[in-house]
N, C-alpha and C positions, 0 to 999 in steps of 0.2 A: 072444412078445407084443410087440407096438409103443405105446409109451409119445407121447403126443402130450400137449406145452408150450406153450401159449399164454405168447408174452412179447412181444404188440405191443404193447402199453398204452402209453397217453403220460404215464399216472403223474401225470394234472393236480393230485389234492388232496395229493399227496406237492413240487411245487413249492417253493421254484424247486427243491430237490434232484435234479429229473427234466430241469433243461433241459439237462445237458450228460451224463446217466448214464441209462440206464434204469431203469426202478426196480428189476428185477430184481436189478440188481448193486450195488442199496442195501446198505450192512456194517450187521449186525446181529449181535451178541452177537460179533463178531471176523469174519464171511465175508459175504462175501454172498450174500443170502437163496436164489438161485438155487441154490448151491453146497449147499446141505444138501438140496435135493431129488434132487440128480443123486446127493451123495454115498450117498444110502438106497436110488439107483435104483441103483445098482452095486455095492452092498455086499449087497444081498437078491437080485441076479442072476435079476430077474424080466423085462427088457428084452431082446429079441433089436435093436432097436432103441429110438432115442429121438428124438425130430422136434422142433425147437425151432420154432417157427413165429412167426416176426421181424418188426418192423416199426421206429418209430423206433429210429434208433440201434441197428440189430442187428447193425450189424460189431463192434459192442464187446462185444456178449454173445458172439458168435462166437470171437469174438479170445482173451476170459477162459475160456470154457469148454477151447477146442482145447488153452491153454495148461498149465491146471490139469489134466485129466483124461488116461487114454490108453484112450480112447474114443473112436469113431468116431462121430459126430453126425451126423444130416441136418438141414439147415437148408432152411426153404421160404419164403418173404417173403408176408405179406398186404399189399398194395398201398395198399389203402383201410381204412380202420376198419369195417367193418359188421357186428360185432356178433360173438359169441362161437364164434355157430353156422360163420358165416364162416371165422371165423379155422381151427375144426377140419377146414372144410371144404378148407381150404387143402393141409391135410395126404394127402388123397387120392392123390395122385400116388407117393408112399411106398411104398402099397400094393399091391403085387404079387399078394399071395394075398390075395385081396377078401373071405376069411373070417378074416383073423386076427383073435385077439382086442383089443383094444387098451383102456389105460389113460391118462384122460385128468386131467390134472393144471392143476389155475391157477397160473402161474408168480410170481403176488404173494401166495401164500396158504403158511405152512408149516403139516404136519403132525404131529404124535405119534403116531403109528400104526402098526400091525402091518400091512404093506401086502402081505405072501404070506401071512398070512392071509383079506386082505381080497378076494384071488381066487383061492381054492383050490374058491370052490364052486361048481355047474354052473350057475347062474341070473346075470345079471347083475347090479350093484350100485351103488348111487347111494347116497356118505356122507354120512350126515345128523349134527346134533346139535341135542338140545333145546335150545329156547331161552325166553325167560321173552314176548317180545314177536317174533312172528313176521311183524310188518309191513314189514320191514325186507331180508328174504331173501325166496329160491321156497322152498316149501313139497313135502311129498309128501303125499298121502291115498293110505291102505293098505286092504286089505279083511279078512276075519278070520282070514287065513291068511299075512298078512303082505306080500302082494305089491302092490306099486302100484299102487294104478288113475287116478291122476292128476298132474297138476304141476302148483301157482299160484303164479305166478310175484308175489312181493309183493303180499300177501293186503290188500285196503282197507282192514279193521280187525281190532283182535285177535279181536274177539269172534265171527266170523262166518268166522274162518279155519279150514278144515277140519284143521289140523295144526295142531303148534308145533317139527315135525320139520325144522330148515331144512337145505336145502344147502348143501353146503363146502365144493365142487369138487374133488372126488374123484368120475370116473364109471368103473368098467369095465363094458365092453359085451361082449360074448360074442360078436357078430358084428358086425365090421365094415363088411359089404356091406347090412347092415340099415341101419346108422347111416349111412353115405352117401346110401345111397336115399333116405333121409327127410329128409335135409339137403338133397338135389336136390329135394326137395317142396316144403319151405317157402321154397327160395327162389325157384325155378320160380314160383311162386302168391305170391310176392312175400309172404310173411307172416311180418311184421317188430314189433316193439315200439319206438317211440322211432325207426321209421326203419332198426331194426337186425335180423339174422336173430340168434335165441334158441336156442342149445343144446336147451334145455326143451320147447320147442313142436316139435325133430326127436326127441326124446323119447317127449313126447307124441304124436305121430303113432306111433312105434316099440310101444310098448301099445295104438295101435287098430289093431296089427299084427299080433296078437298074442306080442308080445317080453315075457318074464317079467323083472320088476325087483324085487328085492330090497333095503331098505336095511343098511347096516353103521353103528352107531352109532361117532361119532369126537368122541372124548372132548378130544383135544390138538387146536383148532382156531387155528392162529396168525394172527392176520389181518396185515399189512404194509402193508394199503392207505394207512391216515391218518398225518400225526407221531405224533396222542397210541397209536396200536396200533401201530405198529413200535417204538414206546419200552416196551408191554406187553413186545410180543415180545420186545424185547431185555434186558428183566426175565428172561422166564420161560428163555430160554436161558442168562445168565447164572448163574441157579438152579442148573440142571442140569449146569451145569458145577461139579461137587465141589471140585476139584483145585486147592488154592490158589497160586498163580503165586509163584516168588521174587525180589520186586522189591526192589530197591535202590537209592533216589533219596534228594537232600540233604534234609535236612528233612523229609520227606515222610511221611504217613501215609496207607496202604492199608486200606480198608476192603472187605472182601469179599462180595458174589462183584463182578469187577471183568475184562476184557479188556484188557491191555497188550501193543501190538506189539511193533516191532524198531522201533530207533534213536532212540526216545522218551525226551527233556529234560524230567526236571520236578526245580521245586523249590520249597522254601517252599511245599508246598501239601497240600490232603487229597484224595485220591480216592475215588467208592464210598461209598457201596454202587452198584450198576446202572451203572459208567460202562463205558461201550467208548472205548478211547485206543487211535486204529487207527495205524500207521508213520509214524515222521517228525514227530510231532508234538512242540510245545512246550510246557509249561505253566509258569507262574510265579506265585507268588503267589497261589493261586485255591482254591478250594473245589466241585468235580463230583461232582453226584450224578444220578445215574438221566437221564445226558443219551450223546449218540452223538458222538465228534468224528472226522471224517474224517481223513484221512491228509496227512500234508504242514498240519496248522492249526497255527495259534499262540494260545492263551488266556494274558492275564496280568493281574492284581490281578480277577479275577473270580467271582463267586458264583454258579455256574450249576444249575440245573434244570429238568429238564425239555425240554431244549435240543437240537438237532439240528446240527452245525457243520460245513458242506461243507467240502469238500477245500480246501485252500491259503489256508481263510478266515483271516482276523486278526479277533480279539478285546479289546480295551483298556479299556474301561470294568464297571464292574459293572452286569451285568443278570442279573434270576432268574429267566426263561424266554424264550428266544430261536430263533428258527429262521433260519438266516443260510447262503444259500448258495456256490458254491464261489468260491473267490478274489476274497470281499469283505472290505469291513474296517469295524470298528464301533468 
């Protein structure tokens, strides 16, 4: 099975942290985010391949992946931004046997998921999870036997949405010579949302095809997209990681659960609950909780939460929630 990664995104509401990093190689809970998807795609050995499909800044996802993994990667570049369906469609050239199966992943989203079991079964599958207000995602409507008979894509209002089942970017498709063809449709006929071609709508055509779809309900839905959801995520990873670190700094008190790199200076200071303190960094004097500091920053006499601090940032004053990108100084 071929595993296809959309990681062109320009990461706009993750800024400035996107201007000089893609978002995918944002560090959450100690890695970056990309890094926990490959890592689950390798360790479950459900990929005969995996296509990272690039756009800004993809020599650096390229560069991080080849270096961390010993894994052979195809990488394809989408050119233009147009839209999700696009970007899959990009991945076409990959595929040799126009019937494999493939498994399609959003590269700014993580999972908690059983992902061999999520295609062990003969029907394709699209992971959903309830949601309380489903105006905000695509939707599925099922029939009584469990099988999709549609896609709405951001329902106009709760009340009048045929589901509350939303998408989470998790699609395995059974045949991938289906899912081309119908991505050759909607763009062929030019039918686009917002200007852009839709996953959904090659979908949607794939069910007036007769292609059987299935959902898998996905309990563990990470989202990465915004600051205040990659500071969730970097909560709930932090959680799950049991295993409390043995640190030893002057002064200092550790509050757990807590991510501490290599070669990190702290003193006079408290850390944690939720902090991630990625390589290189310095702290003095300060108090971090439930904030992300990249690698190579310096925070001192500071009271942070809630905080995001790019690489090589300098921090000097006290401030209680701040998002400060890479090699600035406050």
């Amino acid at each position: 099975m071929k595993v296809i990664i959309p990681v062109a995104g320009f990461g706009t509401r993750l800024r400035p942290h996107t201007l000089h990093n893609p978002k995918v190689l944002l560090n959450v809970g100690g890695k970056p985010m990309i890094h926990y998807i490959i890592e689950q795609l390798i360790k479950d050995k459900i990929a005969s391949s995996i296509i990272l499909v690039t756009g800004f800044l993809g020599d650096k996802i390229k560069e991080y992946l080849d270096s961390s993994f010993k894994f052979k990667f195809d990488y394809v570049e989408q050119a233009e931004a147009k839209g999700l369906g696009h970007a899959v469609y990009c991945a076409k050239s990959v595929f040799k046997n126009k019937n494999d199966e493939t498994l399609i992943i959003l590269g700014d989203t993580l999972f908690d998921v059983d992902l061999k079991k999520m295609v062990k079964g003969k029907d394709s599958v699209i992971g959903v999870k309830v949601v309380d207000d489903p105006r905000r995602f695509g939707v599925v409507e099922k029939d009584g036997n469990g099988y999709i008979t549609r896609f709405v894509e951001k329902p106009a209002s709760k009340e009048v949405s045929p589901s509350n089942e939303a998408i989470v970017g998790l699609y395995y498709l059974k045949n991938s010579l289906h899912l081309f063809k119908s991505l050759e449709h909607i763009m062929k006929n030019n039918i686009t949302v917002k200007g852009e071609f839709q996953l959904t709508d090659a979908l949607e055509h794939m069910l007036n095809n007769d292609d059987k779809m299935k959902t898998f309900n996905v309990e563990g839905w990470l989202d990465c997209g915004k600051p205040e959801t990659l500071l969730e995520t970097n909560r709930y990873l932090l959680s799950k990681n049991k295993k409390p670190g043995s640190y030893k700094f002057k002064n200092t008190k550790i509050v757990e659960p807590v991510f501490i790199g290599k070669n990190v200076n702290i003193e006079n200071s408290v850390i944690g609950p939720y902090a991630t303190i990625n390589d290189d960094c310095v702290i003095k004097n300060s108090f971090i909780t439930d904030s992300i500091l990249d690698k190579f920053s310096t925070v001192e006499n500071c009271s942070l939460t809630d905080s995001l601090i790019g690489e090589g940032a300098i921090v000097k004053r006290d401030a209680l929630k701040i998002s400060v990108g890479n090699y600035s100084e406050i």
